[in-house]
C-alpha positions as CSV (number, residue, x, y, z in Angstrom):
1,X,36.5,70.7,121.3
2,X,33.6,72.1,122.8
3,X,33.3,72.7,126.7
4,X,29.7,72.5,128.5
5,X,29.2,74.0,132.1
6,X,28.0,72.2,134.7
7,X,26.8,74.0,138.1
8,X,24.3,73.8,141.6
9,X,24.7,74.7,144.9
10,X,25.3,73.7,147.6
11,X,24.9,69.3,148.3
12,X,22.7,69.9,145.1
13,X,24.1,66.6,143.3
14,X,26.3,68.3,140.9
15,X,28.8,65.3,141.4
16,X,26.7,62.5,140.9
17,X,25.7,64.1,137.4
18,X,29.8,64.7,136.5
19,X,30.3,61.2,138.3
20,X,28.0,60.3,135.5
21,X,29.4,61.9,132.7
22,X,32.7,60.7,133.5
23,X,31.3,57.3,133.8
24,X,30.3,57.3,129.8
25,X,33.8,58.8,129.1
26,X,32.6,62.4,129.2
27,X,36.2,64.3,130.2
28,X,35.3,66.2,133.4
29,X,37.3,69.5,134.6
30,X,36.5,69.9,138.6
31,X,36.9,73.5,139.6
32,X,36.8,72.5,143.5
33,X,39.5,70.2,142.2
34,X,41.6,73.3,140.8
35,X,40.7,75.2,143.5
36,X,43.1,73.1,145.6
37,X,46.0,72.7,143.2
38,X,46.2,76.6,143.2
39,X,47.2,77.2,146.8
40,X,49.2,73.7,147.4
41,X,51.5,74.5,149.7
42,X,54.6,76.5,147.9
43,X,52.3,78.2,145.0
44,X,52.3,81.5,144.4
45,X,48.3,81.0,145.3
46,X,48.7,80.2,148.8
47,X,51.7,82.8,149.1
48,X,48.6,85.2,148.3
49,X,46.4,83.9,150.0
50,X,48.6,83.6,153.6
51,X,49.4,87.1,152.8
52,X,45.5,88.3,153.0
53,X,44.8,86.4,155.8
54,X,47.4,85.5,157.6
55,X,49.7,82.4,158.5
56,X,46.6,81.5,161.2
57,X,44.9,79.8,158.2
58,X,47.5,77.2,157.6
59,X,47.6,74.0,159.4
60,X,50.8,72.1,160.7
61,X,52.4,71.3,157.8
62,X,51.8,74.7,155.8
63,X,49.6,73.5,153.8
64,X,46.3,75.5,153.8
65,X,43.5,74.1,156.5
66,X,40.4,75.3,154.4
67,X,37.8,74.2,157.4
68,X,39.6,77.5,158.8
69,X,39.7,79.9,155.7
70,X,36.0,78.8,154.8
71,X,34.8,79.1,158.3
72,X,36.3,82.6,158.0
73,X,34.9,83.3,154.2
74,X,31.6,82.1,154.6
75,X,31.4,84.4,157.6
76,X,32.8,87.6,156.1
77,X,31.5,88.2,152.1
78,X,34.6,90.9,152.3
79,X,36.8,88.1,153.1
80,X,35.3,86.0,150.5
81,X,35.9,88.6,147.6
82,X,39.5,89.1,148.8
83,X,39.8,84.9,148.3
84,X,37.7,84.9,145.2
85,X,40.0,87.6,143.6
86,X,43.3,85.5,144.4
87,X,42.3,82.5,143.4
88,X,39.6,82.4,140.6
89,X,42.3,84.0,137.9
90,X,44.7,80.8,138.8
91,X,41.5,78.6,138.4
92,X,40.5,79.9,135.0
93,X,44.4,79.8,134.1
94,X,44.4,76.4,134.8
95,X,40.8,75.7,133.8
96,X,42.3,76.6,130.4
97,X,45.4,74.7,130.4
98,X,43.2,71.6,131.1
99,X,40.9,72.2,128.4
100,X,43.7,73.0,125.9
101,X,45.4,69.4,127.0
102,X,41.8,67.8,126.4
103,X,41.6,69.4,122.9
104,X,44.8,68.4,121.6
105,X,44.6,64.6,122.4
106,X,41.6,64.9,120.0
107,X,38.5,65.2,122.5
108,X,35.0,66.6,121.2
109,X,33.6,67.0,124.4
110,X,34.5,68.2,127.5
111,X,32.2,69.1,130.8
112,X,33.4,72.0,133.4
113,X,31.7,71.5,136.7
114,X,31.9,75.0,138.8
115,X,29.8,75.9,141.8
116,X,30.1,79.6,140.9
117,X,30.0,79.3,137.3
118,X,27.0,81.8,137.0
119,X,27.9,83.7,139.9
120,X,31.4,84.7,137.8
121,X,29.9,84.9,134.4
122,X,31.6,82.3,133.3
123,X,27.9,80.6,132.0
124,X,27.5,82.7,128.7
125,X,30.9,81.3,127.4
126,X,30.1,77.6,128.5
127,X,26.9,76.9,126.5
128,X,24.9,74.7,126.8
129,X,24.5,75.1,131.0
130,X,23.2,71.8,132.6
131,X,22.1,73.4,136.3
132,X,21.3,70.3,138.9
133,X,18.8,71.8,141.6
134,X,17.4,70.4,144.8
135,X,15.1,71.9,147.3
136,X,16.9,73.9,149.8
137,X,15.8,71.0,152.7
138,X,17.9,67.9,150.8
139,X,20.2,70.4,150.7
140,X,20.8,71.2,153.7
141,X,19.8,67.4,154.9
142,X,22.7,65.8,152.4
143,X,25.1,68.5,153.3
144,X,24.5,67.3,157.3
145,X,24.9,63.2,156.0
146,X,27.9,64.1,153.4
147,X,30.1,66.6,155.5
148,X,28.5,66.7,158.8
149,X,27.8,70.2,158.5
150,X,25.5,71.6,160.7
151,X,22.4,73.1,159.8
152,X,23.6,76.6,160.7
153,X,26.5,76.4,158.7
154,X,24.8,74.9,155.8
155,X,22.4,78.2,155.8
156,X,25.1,80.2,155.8
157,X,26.8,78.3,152.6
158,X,23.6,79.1,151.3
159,X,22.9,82.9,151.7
160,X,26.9,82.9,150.0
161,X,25.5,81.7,147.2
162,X,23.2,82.4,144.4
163,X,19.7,81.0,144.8
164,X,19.3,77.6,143.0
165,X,16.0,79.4,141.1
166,X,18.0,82.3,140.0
167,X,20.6,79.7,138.2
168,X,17.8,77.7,136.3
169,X,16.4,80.8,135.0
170,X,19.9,80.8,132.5
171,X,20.3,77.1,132.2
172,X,19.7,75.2,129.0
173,X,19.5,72.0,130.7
174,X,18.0,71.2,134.5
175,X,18.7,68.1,136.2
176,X,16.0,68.2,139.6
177,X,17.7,66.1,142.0
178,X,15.3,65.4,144.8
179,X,15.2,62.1,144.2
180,X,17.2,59.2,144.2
181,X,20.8,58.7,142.8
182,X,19.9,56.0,140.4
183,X,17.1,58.9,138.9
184,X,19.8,61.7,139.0
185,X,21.9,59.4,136.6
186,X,19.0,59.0,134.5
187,X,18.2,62.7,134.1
188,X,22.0,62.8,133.5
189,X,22.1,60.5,130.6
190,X,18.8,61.8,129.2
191,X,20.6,65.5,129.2
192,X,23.8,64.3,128.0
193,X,22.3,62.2,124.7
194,X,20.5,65.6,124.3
195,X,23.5,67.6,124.3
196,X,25.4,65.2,122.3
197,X,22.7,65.7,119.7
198,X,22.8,69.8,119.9
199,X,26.5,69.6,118.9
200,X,25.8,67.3,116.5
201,X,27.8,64.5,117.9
202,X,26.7,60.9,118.4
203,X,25.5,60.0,121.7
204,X,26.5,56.6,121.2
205,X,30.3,57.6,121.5
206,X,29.3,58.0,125.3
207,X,27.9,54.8,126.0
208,X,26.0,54.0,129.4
209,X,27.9,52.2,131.8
């Protein structure tokens, strides 16, 4: 089976591309998704995690109230490499757990989507690289509609990560998604027929919904 990466920034439309991909049968591992399973409450992640920054970070019932940790992360990069370095080891363990499941019920195909993939390194071993970029005002604007995130705190999700421009530099494919939803999916199918034709697979196993 052969894994692609998938990665943006910040409110960038990376998950109306997977959205997509999954939509024409496309398997799709979500990192944010893992993320979460690795410090449910009990793990070993969030027993790590509590321990670097205190029980102040959980909420009520234990579990782990992430509007507090990132509030604190996105504040502190210190604090964010003490977090990256508990739980990005547990992600890529399970990453490849998920993966290996995928493979062995017979999948060709399989799509990683990551906010951090390049960031990590993680993009040389996840060829080909679809990057979706927006302008750094939808951005912002989308992440103020989608998560009622103010325009401060969006900056500062920003400046944590790597510049949009920088990531399209080492992508294969760029989806620009400045535009509408219905013109993301496009650019989404376009690259994904494209890919499909790379690996030498037909794109017509992945047919559009």
């Amino acid at each position: 089976m052969h894994v692609f990466g998938l990665t943006g920034g910040l409110a960038s439309g990376k998950g109306v591309v997977s959205a997509r991909f999954a939509a024409r049968g496309v398997p799709v591992v979500n990192a944010d998704e893992l993320a979460r399973e690795v410090v449910l409450p009990g793990s070993p992640g969030l027993a790590a995690v509590v321990e670097a920054f205190g029980a102040a970070i959980l909420g009520a019932d234990a579990a782990l109230d992430r509007k507090k940790l990132a509030a604190r992360v996105f504040a502190e990069p210190d604090a964010r490499r003490r977090l990256e370095a508990i739980t990005h080891p547990r992600i890529q363990a399970l990453m490849r757990e998920r993966t290996a499941t995928l493979a062995a019920r017979g999948e060709p195909l399989a799509c990683y989507e990551a906010p951090l993939l390049v960031e990590v390194g993680s993009a040389g071993q996840l060829r080909p690289l679809v990057v979706v970029s927006a302008t750094e005002e939808h951005q912002i604007a989308r992440a103020a509609r989608r998560d009622g995130m103010s325009e401060t705190e969006a900056r500062r999700r920003l400046a944590a990560q790597l510049p949009l421009a920088e990531k399209t530099k080492v992508a294969d494919y760029v989806i620009d998604n400045d535009g509408s939803v219905l013109e993301a999916e496009a650019a989404a199918d376009r690259v994904l027929d494209a890919i499909c034709r790379e690996l030498g697979l037909v794109p017509e196993r992945y047919p559009r919904p």
